[in-house]
C-alpha positions in Angstrom: 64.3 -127.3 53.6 67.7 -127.6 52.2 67.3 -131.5 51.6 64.2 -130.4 50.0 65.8 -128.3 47.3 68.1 -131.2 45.8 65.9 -133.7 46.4 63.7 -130.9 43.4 66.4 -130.2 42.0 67.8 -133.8 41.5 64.5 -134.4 40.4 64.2 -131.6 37.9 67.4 -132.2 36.1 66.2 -136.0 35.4 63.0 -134.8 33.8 65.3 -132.7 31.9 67.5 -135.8 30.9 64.7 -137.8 30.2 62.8 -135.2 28.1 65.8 -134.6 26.1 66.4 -138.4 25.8 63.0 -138.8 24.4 63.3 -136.2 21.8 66.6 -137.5 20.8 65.2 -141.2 20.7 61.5 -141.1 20.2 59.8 -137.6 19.3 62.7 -136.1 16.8 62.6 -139.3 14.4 58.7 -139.9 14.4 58.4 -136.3 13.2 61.0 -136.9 10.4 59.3 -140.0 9.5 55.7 -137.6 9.2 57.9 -135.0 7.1 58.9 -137.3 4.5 56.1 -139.4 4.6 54.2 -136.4 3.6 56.2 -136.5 0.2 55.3 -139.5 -0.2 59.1 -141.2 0.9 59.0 -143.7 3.1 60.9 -146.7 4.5 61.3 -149.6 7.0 59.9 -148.2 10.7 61.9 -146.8 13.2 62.3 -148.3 16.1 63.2 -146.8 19.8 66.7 -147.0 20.2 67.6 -149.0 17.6 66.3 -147.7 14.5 66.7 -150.1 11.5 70.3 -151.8 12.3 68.9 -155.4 13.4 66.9 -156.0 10.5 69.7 -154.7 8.2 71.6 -157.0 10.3 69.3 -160.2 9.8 69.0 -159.7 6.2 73.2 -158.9 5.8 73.9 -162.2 7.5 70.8 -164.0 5.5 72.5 -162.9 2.2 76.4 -163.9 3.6 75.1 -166.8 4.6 74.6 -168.7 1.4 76.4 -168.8 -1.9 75.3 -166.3 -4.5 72.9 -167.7 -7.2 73.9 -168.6 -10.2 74.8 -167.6 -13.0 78.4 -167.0 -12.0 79.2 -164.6 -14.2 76.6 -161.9 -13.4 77.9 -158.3 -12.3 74.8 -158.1 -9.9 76.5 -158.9 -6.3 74.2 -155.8 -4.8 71.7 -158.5 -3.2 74.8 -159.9 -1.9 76.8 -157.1 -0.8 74.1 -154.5 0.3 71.1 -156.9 1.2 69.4 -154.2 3.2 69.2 -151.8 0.3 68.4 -154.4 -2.3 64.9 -155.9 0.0 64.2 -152.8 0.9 64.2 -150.8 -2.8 62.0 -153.4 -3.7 59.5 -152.4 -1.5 60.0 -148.5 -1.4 61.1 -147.6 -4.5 64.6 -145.8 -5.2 64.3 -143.2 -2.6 63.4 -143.9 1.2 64.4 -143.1 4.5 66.5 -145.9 6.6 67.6 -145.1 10.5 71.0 -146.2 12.2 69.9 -146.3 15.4 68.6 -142.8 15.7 70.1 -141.1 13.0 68.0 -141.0 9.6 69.9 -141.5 6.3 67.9 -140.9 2.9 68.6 -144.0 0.1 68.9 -141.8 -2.8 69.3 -143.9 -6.3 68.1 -141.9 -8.8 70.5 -139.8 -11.4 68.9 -137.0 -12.1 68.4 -136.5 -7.9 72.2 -137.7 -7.7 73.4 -134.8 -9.5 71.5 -132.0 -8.1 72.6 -133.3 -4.8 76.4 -133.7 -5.5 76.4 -130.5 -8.7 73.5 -128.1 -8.4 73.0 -127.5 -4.6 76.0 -129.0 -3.3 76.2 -126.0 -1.0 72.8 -127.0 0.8 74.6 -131.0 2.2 76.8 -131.0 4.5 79.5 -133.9 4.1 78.6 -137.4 5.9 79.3 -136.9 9.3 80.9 -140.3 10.1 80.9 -142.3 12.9 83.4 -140.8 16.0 85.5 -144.2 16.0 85.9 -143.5 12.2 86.7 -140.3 12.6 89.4 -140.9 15.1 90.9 -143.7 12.3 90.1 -141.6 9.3 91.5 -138.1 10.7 90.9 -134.4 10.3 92.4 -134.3 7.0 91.3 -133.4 3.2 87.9 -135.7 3.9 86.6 -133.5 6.3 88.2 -130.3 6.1 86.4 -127.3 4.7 86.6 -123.7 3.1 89.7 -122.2 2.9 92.0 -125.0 5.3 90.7 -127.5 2.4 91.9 -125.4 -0.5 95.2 -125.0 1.2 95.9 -128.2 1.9 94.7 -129.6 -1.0 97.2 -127.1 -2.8 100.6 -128.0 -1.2 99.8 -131.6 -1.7 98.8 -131.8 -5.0 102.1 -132.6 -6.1 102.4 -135.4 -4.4 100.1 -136.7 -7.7 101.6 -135.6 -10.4 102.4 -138.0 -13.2 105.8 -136.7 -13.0 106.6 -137.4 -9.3 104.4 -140.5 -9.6 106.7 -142.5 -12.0 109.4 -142.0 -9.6 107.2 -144.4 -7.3 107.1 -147.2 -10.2 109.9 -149.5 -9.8 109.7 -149.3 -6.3 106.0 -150.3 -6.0 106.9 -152.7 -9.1 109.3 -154.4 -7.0 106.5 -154.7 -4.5 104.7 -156.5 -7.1 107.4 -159.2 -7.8 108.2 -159.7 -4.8 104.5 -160.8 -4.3 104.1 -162.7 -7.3 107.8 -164.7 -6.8 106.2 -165.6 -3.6 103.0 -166.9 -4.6 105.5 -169.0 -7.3 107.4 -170.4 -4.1 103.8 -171.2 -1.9 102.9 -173.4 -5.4 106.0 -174.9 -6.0 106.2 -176.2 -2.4 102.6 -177.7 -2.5 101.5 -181.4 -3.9 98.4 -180.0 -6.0 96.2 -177.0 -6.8 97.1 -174.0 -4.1 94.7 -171.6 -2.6 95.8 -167.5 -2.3 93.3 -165.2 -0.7 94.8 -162.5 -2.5 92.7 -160.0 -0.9 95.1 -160.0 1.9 98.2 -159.8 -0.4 96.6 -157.0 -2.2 96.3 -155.3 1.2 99.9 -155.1 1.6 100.7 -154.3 -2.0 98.5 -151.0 -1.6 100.1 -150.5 1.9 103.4 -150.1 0.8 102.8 -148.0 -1.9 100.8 -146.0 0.2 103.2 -145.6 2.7 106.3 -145.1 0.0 103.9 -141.8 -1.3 103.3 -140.5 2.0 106.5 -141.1 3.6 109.3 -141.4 1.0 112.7 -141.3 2.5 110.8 -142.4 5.7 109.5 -145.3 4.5 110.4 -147.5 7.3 109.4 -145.6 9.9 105.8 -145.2 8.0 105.3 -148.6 7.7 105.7 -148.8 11.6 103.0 -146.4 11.9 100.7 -147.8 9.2 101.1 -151.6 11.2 99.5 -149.4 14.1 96.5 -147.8 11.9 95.9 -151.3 10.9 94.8 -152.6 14.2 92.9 -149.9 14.6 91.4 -150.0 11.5 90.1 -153.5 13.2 88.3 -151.9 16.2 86.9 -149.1 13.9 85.1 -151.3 11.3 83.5 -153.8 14.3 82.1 -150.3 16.1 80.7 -149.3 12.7 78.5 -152.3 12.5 76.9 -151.4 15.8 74.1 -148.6 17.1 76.1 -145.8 17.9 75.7 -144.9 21.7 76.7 -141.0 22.3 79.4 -140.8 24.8 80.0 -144.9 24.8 83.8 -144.3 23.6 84.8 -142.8 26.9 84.2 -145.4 28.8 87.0 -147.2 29.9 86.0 -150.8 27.9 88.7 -153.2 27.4 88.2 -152.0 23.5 87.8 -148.6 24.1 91.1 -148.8 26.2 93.1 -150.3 23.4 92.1 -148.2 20.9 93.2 -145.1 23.2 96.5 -146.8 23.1 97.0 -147.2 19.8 95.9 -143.9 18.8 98.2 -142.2 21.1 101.4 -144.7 20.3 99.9 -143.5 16.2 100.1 -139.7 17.3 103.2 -140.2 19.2 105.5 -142.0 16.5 104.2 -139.6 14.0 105.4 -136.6 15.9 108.4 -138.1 16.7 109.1 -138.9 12.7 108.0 -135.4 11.7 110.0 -133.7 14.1 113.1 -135.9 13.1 112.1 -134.3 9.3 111.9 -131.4 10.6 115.4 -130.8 11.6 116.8 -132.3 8.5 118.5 -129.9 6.2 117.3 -128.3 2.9 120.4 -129.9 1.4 118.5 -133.9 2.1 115.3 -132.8 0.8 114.0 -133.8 -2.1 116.7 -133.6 -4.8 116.3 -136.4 -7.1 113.9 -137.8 -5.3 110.2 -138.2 -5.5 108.3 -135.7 -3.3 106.4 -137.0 -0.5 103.1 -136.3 1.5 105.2 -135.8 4.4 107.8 -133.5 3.0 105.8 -131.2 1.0 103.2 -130.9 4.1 106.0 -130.0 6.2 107.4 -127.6 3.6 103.8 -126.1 3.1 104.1 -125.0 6.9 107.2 -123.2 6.8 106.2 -120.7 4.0 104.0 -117.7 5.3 100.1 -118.2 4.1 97.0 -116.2 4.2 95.7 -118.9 6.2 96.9 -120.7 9.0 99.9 -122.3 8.8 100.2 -126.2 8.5 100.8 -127.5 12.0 102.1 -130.9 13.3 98.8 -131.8 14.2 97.5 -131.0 10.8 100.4 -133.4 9.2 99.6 -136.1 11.4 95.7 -136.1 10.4 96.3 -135.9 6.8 98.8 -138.7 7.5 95.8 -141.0 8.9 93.5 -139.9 6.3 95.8 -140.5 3.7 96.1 -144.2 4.7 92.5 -145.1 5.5 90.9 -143.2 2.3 94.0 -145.2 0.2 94.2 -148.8 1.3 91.1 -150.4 1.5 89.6 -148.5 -1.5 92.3 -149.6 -3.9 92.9 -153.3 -2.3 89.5 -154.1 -2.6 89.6 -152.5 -6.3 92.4 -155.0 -7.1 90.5 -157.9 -5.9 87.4 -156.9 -7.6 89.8 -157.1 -11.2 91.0 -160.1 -10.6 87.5 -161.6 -9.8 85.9 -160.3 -12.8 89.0 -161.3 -14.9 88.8 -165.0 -13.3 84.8 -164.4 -14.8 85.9 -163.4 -17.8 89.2 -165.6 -19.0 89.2 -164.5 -22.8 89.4 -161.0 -21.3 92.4 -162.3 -18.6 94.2 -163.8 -22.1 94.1 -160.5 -24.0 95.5 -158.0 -20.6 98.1 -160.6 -20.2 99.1 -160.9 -24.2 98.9 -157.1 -24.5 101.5 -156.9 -21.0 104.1 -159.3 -22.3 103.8 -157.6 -26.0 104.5 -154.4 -24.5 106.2 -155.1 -21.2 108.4 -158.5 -22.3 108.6 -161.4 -19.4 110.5 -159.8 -17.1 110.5 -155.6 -17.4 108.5 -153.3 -14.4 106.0 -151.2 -16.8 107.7 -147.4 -16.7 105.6 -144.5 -17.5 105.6 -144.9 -21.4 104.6 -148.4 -21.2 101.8 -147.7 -19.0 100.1 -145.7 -21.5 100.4 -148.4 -24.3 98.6 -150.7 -21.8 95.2 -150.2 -23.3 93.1 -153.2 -22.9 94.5 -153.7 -19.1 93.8 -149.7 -18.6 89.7 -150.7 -20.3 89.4 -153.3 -17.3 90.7 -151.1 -14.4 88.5 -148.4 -15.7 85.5 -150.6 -16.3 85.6 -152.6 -12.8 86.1 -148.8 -10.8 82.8 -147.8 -12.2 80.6 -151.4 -12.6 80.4 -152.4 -9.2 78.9 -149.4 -7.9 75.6 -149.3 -10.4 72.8 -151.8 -9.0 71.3 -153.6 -11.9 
């Protein structure tokens, strides 16, 4: 008898799994599909498991695969750059329903439905819960924290971004700058003929270091350390982004998975080991005549008494991690989106760099009051934030 009750038992709890399973990966996404089929929103069909990622897949690669049409100059890179949503707009209109893996996410395009999401009933969406590799990268910090832990935080590092504390930061990350620049001189002085600069990858270290100089200040070197670290994970992040999330996949001991449990914990550990060394330092070495950094002012923020809770080390190390991931790929890739635009546009390349050296001479780092006088490079910054994000 007693065999006989785990052999039903066994067998009970894998009907159980398999139900569940099938609600999860079959009954839960057809009845979403009904509910906004039924207001008249539709999109590419789910499929078991898998949802939409292999055709968005095939028609990412298709586009990738071949040089963009001409004209050259055209601002319309969304076929390009988001293949998936340009095919599939075209066939469902601005608003349909598109499935990683089993997970549903609504295209929405249209203004007037923007705004009521992100301004009138901002209250009713919940933030984009993103994927748990990301999330590990990214960290707990001002992305995804919420109520009164956000205001908080968001408070004691707002100065971090004042103009005021900001300029301090110029001729360091200026320096950054020429260093770069006197470097490409050198690679073209060295070669025969024309020379080739992905400066993508330059622009990723220009952004690094300024990033790290805000967050870390007086502890710049042992930021940049810790930002080499987030790097490589950064790499394992973005390649499990690209594929159907499988819950509970990351605990298995892969070769991947493995190294990115390394690297988070050599992450966690170096940053405890630098905040605790800031920690100990005296009032006296704080601050004075320096610019205030993330770091500092989070672990000043802890000290004082709140009405909420206090600002632990582990709430300095996430903000630390979200700090760096929401900064440096945002702002690099901003960069290089100028300078192709620029290279589209020459006339508009002659008049930012006429208007710099009027302003700036040869040789001078831009300080605070020049920056403002900079209005025509100020017009293309502003311009190329905003362009590449409307679809023509």
């Amino acid at each position: 008898m007693t065999g006989w009750w785990w052999i039903t038992a066994a067998v009970a709890a894998l009907a159980y799994v398999a139900v569940k399973l099938m609600e999860v990966l079959w009954w839960r996404p057809r009845r979403v599909e009904e509910h906004f089929a039924r207001q008249g929103i539709r999109g590419p069909r789910y499929r078991f498991f898998i949802g939409c990622v292999r055709e968005m897949v095939a028609l990412m690669v298709a586009a990738s695969a071949k040089p963009m049409p001409p004209p050259y100059r055209s601002h319309n890179v969304l076929p390009r750059v988001l293949a998936f949503y340009h095919h599939w707009k075209k066939i469902y209109g601005s608003t349909f329903l598109i499935w990683f893996g089993p997970t549903p996410r609504l295209a929405v395009a249209d203004p007037d439905l923007i705004r009521e999401i992100l301004l009138s009933r901002a209250e009713h969406f919940d933030r984009y819960e993103s994927h748990p590799m990301v999330r590990q990268l990214e960290g707990e910090g001002l992305v995804s924290l919420r109520g009164e832990k956000w205001a908080h935080h968001r408070r004691v590092l707002t100065p971090t971004f004042h103009m005021d504390n900001l300029k301090m930061l110029l001729p360091f990350i200026g320096k950054t700058v020429v260093d770069m620049v006197e470097k490409w001189d050198a690679m073209a002085d060295s070669a025969s003929g024309d020379v080739e600069i992905d400066v993508s990858e330059w622009f990723q270290v220009v952004t690094e270091d300024a990033i790290t100089r805000t967050a870390f200040g007086r502890s710049y070197e042992d930021g940049k350390a810790v930002f080499k670290l987030q790097t490589q994970l950064m790499a394992f992040a973005s390649e499990a982004f690209r594929k159907v999330f499988i819950p509970g996949y990351r605990f298995l001991p892969t070769k991947k998975n493995t190294s990115s449990w390394k690297l988070d914990k050599e992450i966690r550990k170096n940053l405890v080991t630098l905040i605790g060394r800031r920690q100990e330092a005296t009032d006296d070495e704080s601050l004075q005549g320096c610019a205030k950094d993330l770091l500092g002012l989070m672990i000043k923020g802890g000290r004082r008494g709140q009405p909420v809770s206090p600002i632990t080390v582990n709430d300095i190390v996430e903000e630390c991690k979200t700090f760096f991931f929401a900064g440096k790929q945002t702002t690099s890739n901003l960069l290089t989106w100028i300078t192709v635009v620029l290279a589209m546009h020459p006339e508009w390349q002659e008049r930012a760099r006429q208007e710099v050296l009027d302003v700036c001479g040869a040789h001078d780092i831009p300080c605070r009051e020049k920056l403002a006088k900079l209005k025509t490079v100020s017009t293309c910054s502003l311009t190329r934030t905003f362009l590449p994000s409307l679809p023509d």
